[in-house]
Residue frames as qw, qx, qy, qz and C-alpha x, y, z in Angstrom:
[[0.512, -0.134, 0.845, 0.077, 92.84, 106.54, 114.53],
 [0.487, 0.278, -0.453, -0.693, 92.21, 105.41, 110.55],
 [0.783, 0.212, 0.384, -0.441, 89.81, 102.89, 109.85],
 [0.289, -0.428, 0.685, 0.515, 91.86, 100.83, 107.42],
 [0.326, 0.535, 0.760, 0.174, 88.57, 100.02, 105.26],
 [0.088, 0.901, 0.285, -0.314, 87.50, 103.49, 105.33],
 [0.034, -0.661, 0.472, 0.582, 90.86, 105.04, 104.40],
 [0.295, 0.135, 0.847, 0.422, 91.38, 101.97, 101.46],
 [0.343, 0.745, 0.555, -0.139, 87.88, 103.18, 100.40],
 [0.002, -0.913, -0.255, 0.317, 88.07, 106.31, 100.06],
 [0.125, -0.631, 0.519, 0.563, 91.81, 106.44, 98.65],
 [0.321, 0.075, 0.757, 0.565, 90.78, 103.98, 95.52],
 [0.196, 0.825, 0.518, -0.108, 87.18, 105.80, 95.13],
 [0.059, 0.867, -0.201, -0.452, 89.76, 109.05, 94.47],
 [0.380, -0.336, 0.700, 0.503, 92.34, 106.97, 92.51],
 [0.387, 0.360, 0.829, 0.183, 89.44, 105.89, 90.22],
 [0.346, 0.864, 0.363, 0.031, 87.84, 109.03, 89.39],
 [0.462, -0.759, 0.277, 0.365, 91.12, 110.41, 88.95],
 [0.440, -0.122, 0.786, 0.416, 91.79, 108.09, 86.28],
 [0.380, 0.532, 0.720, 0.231, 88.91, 108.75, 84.72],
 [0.097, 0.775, 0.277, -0.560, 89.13, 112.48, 84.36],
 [0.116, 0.323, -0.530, -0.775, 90.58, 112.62, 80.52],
 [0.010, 0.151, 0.946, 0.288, 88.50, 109.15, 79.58],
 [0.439, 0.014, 0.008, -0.898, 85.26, 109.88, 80.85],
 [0.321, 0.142, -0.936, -0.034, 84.76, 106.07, 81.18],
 [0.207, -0.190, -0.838, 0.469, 83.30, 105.88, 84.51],
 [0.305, -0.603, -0.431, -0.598, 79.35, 106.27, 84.91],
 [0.709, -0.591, -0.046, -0.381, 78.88, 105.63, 88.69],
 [0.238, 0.266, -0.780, 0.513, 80.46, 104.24, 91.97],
 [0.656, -0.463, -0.108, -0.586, 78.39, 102.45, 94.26],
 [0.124, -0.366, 0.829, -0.405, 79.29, 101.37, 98.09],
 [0.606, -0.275, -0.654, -0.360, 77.69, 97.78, 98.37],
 [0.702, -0.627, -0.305, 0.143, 78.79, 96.92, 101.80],
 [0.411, -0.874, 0.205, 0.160, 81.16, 98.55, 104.28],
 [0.430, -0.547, 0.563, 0.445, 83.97, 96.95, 102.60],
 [0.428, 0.237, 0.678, 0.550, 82.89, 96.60, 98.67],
 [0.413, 0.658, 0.080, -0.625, 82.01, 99.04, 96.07],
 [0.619, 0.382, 0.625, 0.285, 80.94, 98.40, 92.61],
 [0.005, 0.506, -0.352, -0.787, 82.19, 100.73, 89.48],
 [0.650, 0.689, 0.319, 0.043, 79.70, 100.94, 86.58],
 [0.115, -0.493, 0.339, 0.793, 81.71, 102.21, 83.44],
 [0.449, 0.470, -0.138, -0.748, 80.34, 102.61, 79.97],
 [0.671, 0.282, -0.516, -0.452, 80.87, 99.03, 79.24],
 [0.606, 0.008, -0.755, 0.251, 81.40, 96.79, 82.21],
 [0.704, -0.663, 0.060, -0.249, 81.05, 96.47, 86.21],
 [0.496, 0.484, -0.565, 0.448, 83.62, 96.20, 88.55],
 [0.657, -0.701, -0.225, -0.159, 83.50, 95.30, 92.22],
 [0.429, 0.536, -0.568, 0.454, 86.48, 96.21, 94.36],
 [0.770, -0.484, -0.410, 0.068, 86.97, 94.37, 97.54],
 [0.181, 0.630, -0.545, 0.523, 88.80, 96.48, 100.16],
 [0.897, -0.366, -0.063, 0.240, 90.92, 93.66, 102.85],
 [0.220, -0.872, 0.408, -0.158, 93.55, 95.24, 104.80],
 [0.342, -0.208, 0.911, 0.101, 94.62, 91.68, 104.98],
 [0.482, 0.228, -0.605, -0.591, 94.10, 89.95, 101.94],
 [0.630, 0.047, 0.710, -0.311, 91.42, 87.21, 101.18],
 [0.246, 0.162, -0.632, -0.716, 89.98, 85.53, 98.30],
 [0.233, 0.275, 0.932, -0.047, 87.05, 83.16, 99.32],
 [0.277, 0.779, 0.464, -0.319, 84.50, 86.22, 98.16],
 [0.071, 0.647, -0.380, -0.657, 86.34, 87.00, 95.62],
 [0.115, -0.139, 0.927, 0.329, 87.16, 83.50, 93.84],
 [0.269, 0.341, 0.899, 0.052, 83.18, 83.74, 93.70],
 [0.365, 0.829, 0.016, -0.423, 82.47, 86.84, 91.74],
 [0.239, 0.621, -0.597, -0.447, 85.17, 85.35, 89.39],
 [0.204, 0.139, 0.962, -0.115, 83.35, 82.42, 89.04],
 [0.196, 0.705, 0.457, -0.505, 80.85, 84.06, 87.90],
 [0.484, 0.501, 0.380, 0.608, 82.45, 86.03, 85.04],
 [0.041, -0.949, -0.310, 0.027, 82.73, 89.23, 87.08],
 [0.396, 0.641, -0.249, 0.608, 85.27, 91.95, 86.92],
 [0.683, -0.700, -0.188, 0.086, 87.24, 92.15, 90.40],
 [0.488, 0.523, -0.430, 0.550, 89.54, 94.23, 92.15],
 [0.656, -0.527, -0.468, 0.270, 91.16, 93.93, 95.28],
 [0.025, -0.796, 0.275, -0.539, 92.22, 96.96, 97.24],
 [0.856, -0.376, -0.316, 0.159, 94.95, 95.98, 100.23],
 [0.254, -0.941, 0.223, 0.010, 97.81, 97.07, 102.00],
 [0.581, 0.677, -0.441, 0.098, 101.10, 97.23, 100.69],
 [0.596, -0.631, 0.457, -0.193, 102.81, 94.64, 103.24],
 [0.139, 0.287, -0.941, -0.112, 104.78, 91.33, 103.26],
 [0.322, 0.013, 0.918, -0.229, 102.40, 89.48, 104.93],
 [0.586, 0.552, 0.272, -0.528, 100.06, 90.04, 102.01],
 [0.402, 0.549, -0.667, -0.303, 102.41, 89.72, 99.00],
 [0.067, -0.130, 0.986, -0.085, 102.79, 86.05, 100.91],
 [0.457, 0.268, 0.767, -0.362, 99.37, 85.12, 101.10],
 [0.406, 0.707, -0.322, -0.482, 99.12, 86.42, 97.49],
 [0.430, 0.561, -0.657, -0.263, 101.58, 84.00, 96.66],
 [0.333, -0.049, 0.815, -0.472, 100.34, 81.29, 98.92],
 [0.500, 0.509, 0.516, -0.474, 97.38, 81.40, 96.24],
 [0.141, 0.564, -0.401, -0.708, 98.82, 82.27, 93.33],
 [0.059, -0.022, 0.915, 0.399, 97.73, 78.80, 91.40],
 [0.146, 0.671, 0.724, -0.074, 94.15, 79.68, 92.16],
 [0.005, -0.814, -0.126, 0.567, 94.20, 83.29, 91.79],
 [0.242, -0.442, 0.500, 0.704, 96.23, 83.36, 89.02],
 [0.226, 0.115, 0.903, 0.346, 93.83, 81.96, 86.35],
 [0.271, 0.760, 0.565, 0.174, 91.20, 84.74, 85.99],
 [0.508, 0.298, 0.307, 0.747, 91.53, 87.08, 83.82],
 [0.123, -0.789, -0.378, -0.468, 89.46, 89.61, 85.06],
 [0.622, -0.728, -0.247, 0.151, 91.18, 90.09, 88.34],
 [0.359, 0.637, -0.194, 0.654, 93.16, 92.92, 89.32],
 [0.685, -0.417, -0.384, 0.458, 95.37, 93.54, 92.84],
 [0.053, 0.783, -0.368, 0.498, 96.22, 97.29, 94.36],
 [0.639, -0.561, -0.322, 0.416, 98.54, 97.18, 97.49],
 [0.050, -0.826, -0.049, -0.559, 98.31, 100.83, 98.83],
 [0.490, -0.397, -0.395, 0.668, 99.96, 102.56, 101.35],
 [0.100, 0.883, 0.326, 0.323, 97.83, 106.11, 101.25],
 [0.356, -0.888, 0.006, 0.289, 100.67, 107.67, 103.66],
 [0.617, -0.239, 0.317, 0.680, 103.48, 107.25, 101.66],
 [0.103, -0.698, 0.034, 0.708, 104.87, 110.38, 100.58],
 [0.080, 0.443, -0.613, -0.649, 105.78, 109.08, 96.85],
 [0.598, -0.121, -0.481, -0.630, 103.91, 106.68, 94.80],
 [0.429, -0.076, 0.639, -0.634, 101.10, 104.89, 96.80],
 [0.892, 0.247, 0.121, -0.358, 100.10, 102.26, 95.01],
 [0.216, 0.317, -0.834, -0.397, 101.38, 99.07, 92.30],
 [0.819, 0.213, 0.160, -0.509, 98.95, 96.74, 90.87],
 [0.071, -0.341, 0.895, 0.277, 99.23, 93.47, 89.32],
 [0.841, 0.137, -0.110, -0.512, 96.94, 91.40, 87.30],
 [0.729, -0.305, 0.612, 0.042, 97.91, 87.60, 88.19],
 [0.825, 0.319, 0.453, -0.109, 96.84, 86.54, 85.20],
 [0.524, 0.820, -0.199, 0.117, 99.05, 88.33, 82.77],
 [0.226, -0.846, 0.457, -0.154, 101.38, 88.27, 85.41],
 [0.818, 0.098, 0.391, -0.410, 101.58, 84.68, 85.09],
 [0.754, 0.654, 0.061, -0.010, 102.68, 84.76, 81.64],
 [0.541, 0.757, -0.237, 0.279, 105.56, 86.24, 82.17],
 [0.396, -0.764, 0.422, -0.284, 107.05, 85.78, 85.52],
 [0.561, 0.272, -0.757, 0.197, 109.55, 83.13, 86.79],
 [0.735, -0.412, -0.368, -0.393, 107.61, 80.90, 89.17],
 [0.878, -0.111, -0.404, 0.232, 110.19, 79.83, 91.09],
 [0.263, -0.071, -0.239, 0.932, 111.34, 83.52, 92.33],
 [0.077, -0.668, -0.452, -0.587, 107.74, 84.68, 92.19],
 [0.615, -0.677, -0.218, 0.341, 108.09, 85.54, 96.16],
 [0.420, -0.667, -0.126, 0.602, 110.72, 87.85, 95.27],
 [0.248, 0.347, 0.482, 0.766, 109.75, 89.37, 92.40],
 [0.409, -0.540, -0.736, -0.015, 107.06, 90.40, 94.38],
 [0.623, -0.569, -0.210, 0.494, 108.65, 91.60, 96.80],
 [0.366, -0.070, 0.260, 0.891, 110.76, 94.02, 94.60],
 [0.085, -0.489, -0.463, -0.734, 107.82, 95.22, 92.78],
 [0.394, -0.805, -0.439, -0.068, 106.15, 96.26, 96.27],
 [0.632, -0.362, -0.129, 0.673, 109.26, 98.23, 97.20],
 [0.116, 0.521, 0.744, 0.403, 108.23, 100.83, 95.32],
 [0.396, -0.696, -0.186, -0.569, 105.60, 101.76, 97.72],
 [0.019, -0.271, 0.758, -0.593, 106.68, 101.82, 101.58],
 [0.467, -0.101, -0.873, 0.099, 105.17, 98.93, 103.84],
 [0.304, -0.307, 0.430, -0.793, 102.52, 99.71, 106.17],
 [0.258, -0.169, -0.950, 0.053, 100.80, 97.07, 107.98],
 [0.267, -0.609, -0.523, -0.534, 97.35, 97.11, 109.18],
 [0.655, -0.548, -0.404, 0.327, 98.19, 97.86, 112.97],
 [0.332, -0.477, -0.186, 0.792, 100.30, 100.89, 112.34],
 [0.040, -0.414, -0.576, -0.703, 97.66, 102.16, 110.25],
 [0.546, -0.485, -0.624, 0.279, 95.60, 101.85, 113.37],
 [0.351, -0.677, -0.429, 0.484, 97.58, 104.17, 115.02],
 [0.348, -0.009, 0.174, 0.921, 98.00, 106.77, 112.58],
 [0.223, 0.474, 0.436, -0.732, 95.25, 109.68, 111.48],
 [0.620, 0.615, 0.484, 0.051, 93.15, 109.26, 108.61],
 [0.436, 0.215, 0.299, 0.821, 95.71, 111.28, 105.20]]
C-alpha cells in the first residue's frame, strides 16, 4: 500500500534534483514536517507542500509572507476543481507554483502551472476546461487508488 505523502515526497525530491543536475542551482532539501519540505537554492527558499487533496489555508500564509511555494498533488478532477474553486485567491501570487503528479503513469507524470502567469493569459470563463485538457496529459489517479497500489 503507497502512502500518498510519502510517494508525492519522494517523487518531487527526485524531480528536483533531477532538474538540477546541469544547473547546479540547488544547495539543500530539507523535510520540515511529514508533509513539507523546504529547497534552499543559491538564491532563494522554496517550501513545497505535498496534499493528495489539495488545500491552500497553509499555503495562502507562506505567500503572505513573501515566500516561494509549491504545491505537490495528485493529478485528479477533484483537484483541478478545487483549484478552480480558488482560483481568485490563488491566482494573485506570484511566487506560487502547482505540480499534479501521477508517479505511476507510464508517460509524462507531471504538468505544472503557475496561477499567476496563468492568469494572464487564460480565458476565465473556460478556465475549468482548460484545465482539464492541460491535466490530460498525465493519467488521473485519485488518492484512494493510490491507496491500493505499491509504492513505483
Amino acid at each position: 500500500m503507497a502512502d500518498p505523502v510519502i510517494v508525492l515526497k519522494e517523487w518531487v525530491i527526485n524531480y528536483l534534483k533531477h532538474k538540477d543536475i546541469y544547473t547546479k542551482y540547488l544547495k539543500e532539501i530539507k523535510e520540515v514536517e511529514a508533509d513539507r519540505i523546504t529547497v534552499i537554492y543559491k538564491d532563494k527558499a522554496q517550501s513545497f507542500f505535498i496534499l493528495p487533496s489539495i488545500g491552500f489555508s497553509h499555503v495562502i500564509k507562506q505567500l503572505e509572507q513573501g515566500n516561494y511555494v509549491g504545491i505537490v498533488t495528485l493529478n485528479n478532477e477533484q483537484n483541478i476543481k478545487a483549484l478552480v474553486k480558488n482560483w481568485n485567491n490563488v491566482s494573485r501570487y506570484p511566487k506560487l507554483s502547482i505540480y499534479f503528479v501521477n508517479p505511476y503513469y507510464i508517460m509524462e507524470k507531471h504538468w505544472a502551472i503557475i496561477p499567476y502567469v496563468h492568469d494572464k493569459v487564460c480565458d476565465h470563463k473556460n478556465l475549468l476546461t482548460g484545465l482539464m485538457s492541460m491535466s490530460e496529459l498525465v493519467e488521473s489517479i485519485t488518492q484512494d487508488k493510490m491507496l491500493s497500489l505499491d509504492p513505483p
